[in-house]
C-alpha positions in Angstrom: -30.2 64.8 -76.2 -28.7 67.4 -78.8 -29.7 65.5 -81.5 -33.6 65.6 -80.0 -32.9 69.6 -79.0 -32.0 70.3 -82.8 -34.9 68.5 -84.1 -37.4 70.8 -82.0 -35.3 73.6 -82.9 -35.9 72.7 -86.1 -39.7 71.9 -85.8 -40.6 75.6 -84.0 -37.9 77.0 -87.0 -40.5 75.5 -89.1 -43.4 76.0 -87.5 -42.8 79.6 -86.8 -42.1 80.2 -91.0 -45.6 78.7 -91.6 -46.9 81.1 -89.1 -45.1 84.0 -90.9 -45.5 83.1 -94.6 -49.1 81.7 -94.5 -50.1 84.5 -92.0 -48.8 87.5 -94.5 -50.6 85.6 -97.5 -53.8 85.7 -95.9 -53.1 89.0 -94.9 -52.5 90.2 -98.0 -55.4 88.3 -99.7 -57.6 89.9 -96.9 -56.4 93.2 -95.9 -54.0 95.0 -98.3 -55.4 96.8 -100.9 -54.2 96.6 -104.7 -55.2 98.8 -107.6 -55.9 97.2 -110.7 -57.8 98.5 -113.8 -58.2 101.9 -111.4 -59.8 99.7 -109.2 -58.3 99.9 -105.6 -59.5 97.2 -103.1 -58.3 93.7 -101.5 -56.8 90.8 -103.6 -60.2 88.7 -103.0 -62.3 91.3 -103.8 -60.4 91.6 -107.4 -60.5 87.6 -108.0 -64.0 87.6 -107.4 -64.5 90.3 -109.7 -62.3 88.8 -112.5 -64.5 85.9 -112.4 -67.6 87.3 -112.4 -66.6 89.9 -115.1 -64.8 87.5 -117.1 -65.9 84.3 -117.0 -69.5 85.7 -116.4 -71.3 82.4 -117.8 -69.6 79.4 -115.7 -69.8 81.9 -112.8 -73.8 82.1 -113.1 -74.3 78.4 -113.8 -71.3 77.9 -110.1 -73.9 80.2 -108.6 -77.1 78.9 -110.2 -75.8 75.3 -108.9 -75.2 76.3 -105.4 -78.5 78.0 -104.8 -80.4 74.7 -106.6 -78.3 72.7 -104.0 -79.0 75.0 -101.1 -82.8 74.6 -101.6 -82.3 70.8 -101.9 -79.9 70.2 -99.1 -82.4 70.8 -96.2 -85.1 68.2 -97.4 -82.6 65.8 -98.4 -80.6 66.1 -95.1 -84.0 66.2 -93.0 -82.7 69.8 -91.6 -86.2 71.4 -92.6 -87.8 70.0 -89.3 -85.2 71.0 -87.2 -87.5 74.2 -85.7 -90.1 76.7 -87.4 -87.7 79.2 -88.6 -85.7 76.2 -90.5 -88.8 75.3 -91.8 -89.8 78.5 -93.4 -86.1 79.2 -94.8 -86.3 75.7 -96.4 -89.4 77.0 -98.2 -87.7 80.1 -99.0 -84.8 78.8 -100.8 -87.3 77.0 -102.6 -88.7 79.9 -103.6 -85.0 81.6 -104.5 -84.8 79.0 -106.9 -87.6 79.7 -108.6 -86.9 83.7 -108.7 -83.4 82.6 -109.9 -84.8 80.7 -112.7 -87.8 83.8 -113.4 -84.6 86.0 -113.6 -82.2 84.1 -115.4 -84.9 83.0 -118.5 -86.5 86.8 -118.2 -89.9 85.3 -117.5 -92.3 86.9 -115.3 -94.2 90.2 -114.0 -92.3 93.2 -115.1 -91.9 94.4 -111.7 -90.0 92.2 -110.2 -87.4 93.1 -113.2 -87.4 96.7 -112.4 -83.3 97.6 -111.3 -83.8 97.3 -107.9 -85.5 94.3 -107.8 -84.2 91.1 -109.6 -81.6 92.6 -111.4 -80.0 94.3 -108.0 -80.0 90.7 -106.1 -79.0 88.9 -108.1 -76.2 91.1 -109.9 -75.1 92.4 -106.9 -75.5 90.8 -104.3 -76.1 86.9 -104.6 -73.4 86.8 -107.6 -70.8 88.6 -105.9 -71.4 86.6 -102.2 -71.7 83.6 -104.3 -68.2 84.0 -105.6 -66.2 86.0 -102.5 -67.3 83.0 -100.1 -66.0 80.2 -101.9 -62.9 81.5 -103.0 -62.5 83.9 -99.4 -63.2 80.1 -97.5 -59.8 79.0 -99.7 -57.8 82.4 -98.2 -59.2 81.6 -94.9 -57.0 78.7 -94.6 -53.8 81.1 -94.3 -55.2 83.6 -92.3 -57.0 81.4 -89.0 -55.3 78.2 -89.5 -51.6 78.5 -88.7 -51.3 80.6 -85.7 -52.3 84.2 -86.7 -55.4 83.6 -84.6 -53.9 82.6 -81.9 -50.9 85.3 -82.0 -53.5 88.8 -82.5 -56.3 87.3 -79.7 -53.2 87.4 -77.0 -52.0 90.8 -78.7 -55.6 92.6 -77.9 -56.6 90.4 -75.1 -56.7 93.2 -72.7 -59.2 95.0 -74.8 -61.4 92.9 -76.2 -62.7 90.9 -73.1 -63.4 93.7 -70.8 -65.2 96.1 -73.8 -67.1 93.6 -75.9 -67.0 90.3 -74.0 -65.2 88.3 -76.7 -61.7 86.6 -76.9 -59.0 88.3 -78.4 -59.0 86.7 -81.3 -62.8 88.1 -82.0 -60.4 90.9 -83.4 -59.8 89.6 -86.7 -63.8 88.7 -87.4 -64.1 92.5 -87.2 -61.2 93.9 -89.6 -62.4 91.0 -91.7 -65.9 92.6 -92.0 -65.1 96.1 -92.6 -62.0 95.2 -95.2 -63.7 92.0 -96.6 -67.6 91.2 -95.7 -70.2 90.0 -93.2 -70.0 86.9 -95.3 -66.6 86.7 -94.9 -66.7 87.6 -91.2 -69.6 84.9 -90.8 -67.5 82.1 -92.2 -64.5 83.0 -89.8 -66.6 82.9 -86.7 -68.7 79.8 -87.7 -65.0 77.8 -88.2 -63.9 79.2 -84.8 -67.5 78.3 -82.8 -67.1 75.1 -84.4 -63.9 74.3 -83.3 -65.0 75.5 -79.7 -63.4 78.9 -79.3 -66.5 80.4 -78.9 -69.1 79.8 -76.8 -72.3 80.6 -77.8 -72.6 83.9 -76.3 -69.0 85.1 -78.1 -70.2 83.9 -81.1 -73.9 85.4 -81.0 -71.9 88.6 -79.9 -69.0 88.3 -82.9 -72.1 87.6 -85.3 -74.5 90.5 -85.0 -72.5 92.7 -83.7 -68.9 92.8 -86.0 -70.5 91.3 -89.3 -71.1 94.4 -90.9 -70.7 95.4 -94.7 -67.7 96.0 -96.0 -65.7 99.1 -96.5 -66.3 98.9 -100.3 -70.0 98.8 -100.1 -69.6 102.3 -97.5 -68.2 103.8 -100.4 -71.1 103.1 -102.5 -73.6 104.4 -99.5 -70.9 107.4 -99.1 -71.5 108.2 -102.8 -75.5 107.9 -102.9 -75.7 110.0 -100.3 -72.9 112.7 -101.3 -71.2 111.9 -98.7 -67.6 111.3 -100.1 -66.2 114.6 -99.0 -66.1 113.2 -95.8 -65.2 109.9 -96.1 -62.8 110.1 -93.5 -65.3 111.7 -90.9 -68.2 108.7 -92.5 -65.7 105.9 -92.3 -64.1 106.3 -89.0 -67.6 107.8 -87.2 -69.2 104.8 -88.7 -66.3 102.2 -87.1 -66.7 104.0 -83.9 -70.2 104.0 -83.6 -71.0 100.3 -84.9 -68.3 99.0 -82.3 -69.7 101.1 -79.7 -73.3 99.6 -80.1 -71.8 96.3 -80.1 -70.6 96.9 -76.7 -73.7 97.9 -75.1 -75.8 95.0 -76.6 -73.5 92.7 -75.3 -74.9 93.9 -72.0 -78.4 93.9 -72.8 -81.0 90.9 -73.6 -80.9 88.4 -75.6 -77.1 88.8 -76.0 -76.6 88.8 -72.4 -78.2 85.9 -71.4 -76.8 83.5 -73.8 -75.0 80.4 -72.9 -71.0 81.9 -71.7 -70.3 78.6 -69.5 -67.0 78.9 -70.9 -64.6 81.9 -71.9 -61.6 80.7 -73.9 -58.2 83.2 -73.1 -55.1 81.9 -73.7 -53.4 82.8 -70.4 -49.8 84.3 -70.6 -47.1 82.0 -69.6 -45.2 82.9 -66.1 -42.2 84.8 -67.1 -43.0 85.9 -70.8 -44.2 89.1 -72.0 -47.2 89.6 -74.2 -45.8 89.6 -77.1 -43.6 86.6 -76.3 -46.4 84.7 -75.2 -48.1 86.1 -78.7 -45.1 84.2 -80.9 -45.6 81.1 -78.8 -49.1 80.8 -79.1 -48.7 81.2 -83.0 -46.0 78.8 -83.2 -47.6 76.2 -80.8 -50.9 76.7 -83.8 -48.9 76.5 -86.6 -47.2 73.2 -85.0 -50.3 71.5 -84.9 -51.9 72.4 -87.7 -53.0 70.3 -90.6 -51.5 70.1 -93.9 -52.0 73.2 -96.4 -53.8 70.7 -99.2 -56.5 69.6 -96.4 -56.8 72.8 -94.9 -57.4 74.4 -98.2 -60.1 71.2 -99.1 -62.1 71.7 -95.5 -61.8 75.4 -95.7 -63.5 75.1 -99.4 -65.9 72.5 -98.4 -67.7 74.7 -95.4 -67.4 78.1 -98.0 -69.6 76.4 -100.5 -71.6 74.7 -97.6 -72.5 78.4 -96.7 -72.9 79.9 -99.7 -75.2 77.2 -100.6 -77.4 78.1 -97.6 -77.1 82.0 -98.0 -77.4 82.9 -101.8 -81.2 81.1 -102.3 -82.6 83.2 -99.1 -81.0 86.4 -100.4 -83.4 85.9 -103.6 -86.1 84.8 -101.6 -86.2 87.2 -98.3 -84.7 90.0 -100.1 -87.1 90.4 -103.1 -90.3 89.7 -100.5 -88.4 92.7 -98.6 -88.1 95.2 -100.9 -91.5 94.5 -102.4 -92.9 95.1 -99.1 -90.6 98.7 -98.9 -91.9 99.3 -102.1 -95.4 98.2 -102.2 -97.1 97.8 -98.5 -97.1 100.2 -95.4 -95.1 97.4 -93.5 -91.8 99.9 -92.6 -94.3 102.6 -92.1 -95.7 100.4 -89.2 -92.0 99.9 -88.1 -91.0 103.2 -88.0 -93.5 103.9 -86.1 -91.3 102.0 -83.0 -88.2 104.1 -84.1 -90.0 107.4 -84.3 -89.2 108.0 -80.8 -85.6 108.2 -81.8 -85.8 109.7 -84.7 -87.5 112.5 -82.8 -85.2 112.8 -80.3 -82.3 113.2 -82.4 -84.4 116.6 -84.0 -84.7 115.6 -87.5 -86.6 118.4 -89.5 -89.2 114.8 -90.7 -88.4 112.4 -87.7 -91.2 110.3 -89.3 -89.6 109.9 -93.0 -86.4 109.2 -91.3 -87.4 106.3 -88.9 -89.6 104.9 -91.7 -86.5 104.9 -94.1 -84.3 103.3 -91.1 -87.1 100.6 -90.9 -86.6 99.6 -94.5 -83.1 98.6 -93.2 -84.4 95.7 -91.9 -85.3 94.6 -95.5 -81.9 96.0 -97.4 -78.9 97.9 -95.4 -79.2 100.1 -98.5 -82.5 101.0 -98.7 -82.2 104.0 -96.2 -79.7 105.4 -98.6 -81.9 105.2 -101.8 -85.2 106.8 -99.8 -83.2 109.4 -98.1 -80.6 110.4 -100.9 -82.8 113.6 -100.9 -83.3 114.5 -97.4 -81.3 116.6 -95.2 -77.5 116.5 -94.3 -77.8 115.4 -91.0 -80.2 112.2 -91.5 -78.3 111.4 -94.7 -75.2 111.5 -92.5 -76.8 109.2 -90.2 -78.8 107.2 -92.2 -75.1 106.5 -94.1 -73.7 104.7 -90.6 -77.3 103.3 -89.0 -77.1 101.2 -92.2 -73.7 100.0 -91.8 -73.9 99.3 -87.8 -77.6 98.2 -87.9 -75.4 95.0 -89.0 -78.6 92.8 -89.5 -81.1 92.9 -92.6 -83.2 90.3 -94.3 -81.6 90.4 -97.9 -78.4 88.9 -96.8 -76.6 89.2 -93.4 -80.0 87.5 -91.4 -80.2 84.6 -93.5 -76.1 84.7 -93.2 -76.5 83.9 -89.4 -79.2 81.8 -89.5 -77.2 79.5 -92.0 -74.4 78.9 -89.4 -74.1 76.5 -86.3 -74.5 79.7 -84.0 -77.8 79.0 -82.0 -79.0 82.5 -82.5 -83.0 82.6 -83.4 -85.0 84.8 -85.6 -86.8 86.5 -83.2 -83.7 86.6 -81.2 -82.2 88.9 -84.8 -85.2 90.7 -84.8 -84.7 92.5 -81.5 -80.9 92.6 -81.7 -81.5 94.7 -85.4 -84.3 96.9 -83.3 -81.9 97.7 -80.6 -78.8 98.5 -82.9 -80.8 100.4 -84.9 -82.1 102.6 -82.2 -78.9 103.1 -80.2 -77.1 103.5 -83.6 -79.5 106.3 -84.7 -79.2 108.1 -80.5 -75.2 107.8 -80.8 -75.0 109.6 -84.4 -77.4 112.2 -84.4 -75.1 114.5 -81.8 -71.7 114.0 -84.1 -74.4 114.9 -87.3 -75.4 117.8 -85.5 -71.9 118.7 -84.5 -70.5 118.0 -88.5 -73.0 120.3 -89.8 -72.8 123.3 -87.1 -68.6 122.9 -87.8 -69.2 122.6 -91.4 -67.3 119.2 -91.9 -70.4 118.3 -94.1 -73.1 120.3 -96.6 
């Protein structure tokens, strides 16, 4: 009997050091930021941008590979004739191919290599996602699968459920997305559904509703629209807001009525605190978990799985996109359905505004560029309905539809139309309130 009591002393000893020292690597990879070269943001980040910057050639032919594969995959695989929407992204990527090729051999109409066409997709946007996933899937080994997971979703229980209808754990998806990416955020929630911690409502919810841009790409809105004086007021009004929409449309159709046959909690265990019950979870994970080398090979597998399926529609959707923004009265049309908000929130041009929030739907940063002249107050706002709009065609759309969530496009269509307006109702009174105490100008 002692001799069996010191071996599980010594597997939960073990156990609970994987949970600590895998935990705080992924951590660090994912959340801490470093400065290097003056350059001040997560360890992934920096990797991806050390390979893109110097190794530039092998990373476009990585990248150029994946998005040939991603195009092939779905007629090879039969996936194409799954539904209509599959259908037309099959074509698509077929189409990102080709752009890809047009942009990397220079051949083709001069506008589509003006600097926010081409050039702006695929330099930075489809090489960068191309790059973060991958290596991000390898990081995502120590941060989901020993325990970590399972110890902050008993933590923030009591929050989580009763405010945005998710587990716990839905928790880290978030931070992921606003310290890392939606791409990043996708791939964590996708692993997690798959596994069955999800249902499919949790997973819809986590989806369109945490995957936002990162932090680093605020700062780049921020600066377009000269907002970095406040940064603190931008960044924490924009956290607020986009978690506060998310909580409403969990309430509202076609969120609400998504399959939720089963909620996943891990109940606490009669006589332990929360915290207690926390460590055990953790260590119970860690226990069971599979070895680092095969965690580290499934982890990469799905990452390049995704990236595959993500980086040809970004060429493809995004380019038809902002050639619509920038050519055809399409967003005019669809700020005609946000005009009522825009003109309720008192904007000296509601019209121009709700137009530029329209083009959201094409790039999350396309409000910034047309309204980088406007006034304070729909800059402000503009600056946080692009962040928690959360959905757009260039990238995060084709981002969900690539994972095993059964979310479809229409369904994205009216979840982007209701963030966008409630985003745009919820900020206008703190952009009034900013300008009348001077916190911006």
């Amino acid at each position: 009997m002692t001799d069996i009591t010191y071996s599980e002393r010594g597997s939960r000893s073990g156990a609970l050091a994987r949970l600590c020292i895998y935990s705080l690597i992924g951590i660090f990879v994912f959340f801490v930021p470093v400065t290097i070269a003056g350059k001040s943001t997560i360890p992934l980040d920096h990797a991806a941008t050390a390979v893109s910057t110097y190794a530039r050639p092998a990373a476009i032919a990585f990248v150029s590979l994946l998005i040939l594969y991603g195009a092939i995959a779905p007629f090879v695989q039969g996936t194409w004739r799954k539904d209509t929407a599959q259908a037309v992204f099959s074509i698509l990527r077929v189409l990102g191919v080709v752009l890809t090729v047009m942009y990397l051999s220079g051949f083709g109409p001069a506008a589509l290599f003006a600097p926010d066409m081409l050039p702006f997709l695929f330099d930075k946007l489809v090489l960068s996602v191309g790059l973060i996933v991958p290596i991000g899937a390898l990081a995502l080994g120590f941060l989901v699968g020993y325990g970590l997971l399972e110890f902050t979703g008993i933590l923030v229980q009591p929050i989580m459920r009763p405010v945005w209808r998710t587990p716990g754990w839905s928790a880290i998806d978030a931070v992921a997305s606003f310290v890392g990416s939606y791409s990043l955020a996708l791939l964590i929630t996708d692993r997690v559904f798959r596994e069955g911690k999800y249902n499919v409502r949790e997973a819809a919810i986590i989806a369109t509703g945490f995957s936002t841009v990162s932090a680093t790409f605020m700062v780049i809105v921020a600066k377009t629209l000269g907002l970095m004086n406040a940064w603190n007021l931008y960044f924490w009004t924009t956290l607020v807001i986009t978690f506060a929409v998310s909580a409403i449309t969990a309430r509202l159709w076609p969120l609400a009525g998504l399959d939720h046959s089963r909620e996943h909690e891990q109940p606490l265990p009669a006589g332990k605190g929360r915290l207690q019950a926390a460590v055990a979870a953790g260590i119970d994970q860690a226990s069971a978990a599979k070895s680092l080398p095969e965690t580290l090979r499934e982890n990469l597998v799905d990452g390049l799985r995704m990236a595959a399926m993500i980086l040809p529609s970004i060429m493809a959707v995004g380019l038809l996109g902002l050639l619509a923004a920038k050519y055809t009265p399409l967003f005019d049309v669809l700020g005609l359905l946000l005009y009522p908000f825009t003109w309720i929130a008192q904007f000296a041009e509601p019209m121009a505004v709700a137009k530029a929030m329209a083009s959201g739907l094409a790039e999350m940063f396309l409000p910034a560029i047309l309204l980088k002249e406007g006034e304070i107050a729909a800059r402000f706002t503009a600056a946080i309905v692009s962040v928690s709009q959360v959905l757009f065609l260039s990238a995060s759309i084709p981002c969900v539809l690539a994972t095993s969530i059964p979310l479809r496009f229409r369904d994205l269509l009216v979840i982007w139309y209701i963030r966008t307006a409630l985003s745009i109702l919820l900020t206008a009174p703190v952009a009034w309130l900013a300008v009348h105490m001077g916190w911006i100008g």
